[in-house]
Each structure stands twice: as structure tokens, then as C-alpha cells.
N, C-alpha and C positions, 0 to 999 in steps of 0.2 A: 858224075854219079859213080856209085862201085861198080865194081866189073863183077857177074856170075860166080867167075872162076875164085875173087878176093873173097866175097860172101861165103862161098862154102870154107873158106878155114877161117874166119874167125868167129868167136864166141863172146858171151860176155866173160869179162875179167872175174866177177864174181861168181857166176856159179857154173858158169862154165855152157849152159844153157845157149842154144842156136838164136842167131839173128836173122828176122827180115829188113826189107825195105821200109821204112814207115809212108802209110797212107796217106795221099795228100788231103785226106781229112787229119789225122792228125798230128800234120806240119802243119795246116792250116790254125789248125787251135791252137798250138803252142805258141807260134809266132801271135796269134791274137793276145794272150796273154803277155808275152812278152813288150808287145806293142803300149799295154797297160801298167807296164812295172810290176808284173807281179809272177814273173818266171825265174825261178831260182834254180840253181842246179845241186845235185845231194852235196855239195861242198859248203852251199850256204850262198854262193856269189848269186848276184842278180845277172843274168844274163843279157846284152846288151849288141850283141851281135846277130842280128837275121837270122833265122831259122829258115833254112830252105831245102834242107837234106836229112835224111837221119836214119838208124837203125835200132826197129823194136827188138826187144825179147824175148823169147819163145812166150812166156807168161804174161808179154805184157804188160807188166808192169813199172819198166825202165826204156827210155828213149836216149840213144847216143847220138849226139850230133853229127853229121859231114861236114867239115869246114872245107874248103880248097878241092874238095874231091877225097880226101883225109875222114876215117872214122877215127875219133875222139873216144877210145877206148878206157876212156880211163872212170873210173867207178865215180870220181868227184865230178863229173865231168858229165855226167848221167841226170837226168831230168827223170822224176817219179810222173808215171801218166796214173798214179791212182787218186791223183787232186783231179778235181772241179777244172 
């Protein structure tokens, strides 16, 4: 997982907006989707990789993955939580 101290500096790449933790309700749902082929990320890729980690938004409305212990900062790389 991230560490406290990595959490307080970074932001998202787009708007610059503070990240949390994401809930394990919604790593829960994401990986459910994903499990169904129908998790894309804003790049357009189907995601195919576990969802077991991640960081929300301030607003909520973008979820960044943790892969390896690594946030995936990268805007294409970002999963919209304003789907279904």
C-alpha cells in the first residue's frame, strides 16, 4: 500500500486535485466489473490486470490504480467511477 507521507504529495496529474485511499467498496466494484470485460481505462484499454489497490479524487470522479505498491498516475491510466 502507499505510505501517509507518499499520499500527502501527490495529486492528480489533471487537475491537480488531492487523492485518497479508495474504499474497499470501490476496488470491490471495479475489480467486479473488470472481472466481466467491461473496465476500461480513460485510454480506451480494457483493463485486465486485478484491481486490488487504488487512489480516488478529491471529486470522485477518477480512480488511479496501485500496481506493485506504485500509483499509476498517469491520466490514461485512470478509470471514470462516474459509470454504473
Amino acid at each position: 500500500m502507499i505510505s501517509d507521507e507518499l499520499l500527502a504529495l501527490v495529486c492528480c496529474p489533471e487537475t491537480r486535485q488531492r487523492l485518497a485511499r479508495a474504499t474497499p467498496e470501490v476496488v470491490s466494484r471495479l475489480e467486479a466489473r473488470r472481472v466481466v470485460g467491461s473496465l476500461r481505462n480513460r485510454g480506451g484499454l480494457l483493463i485486465d490486470a486485478p484491481i486490488e489497490a487504488g487512489l480516488v479524487r478529491e471529486d470522485g470522479m477518477l480512480f488511479f490504480p496501485i500496481r506493485s505498491g506504485i500509483p499509476l498516475l498517469v491520466t490514461d491510466e485512470a478509470v471514470s467511477l462516474s459509470e454504473p
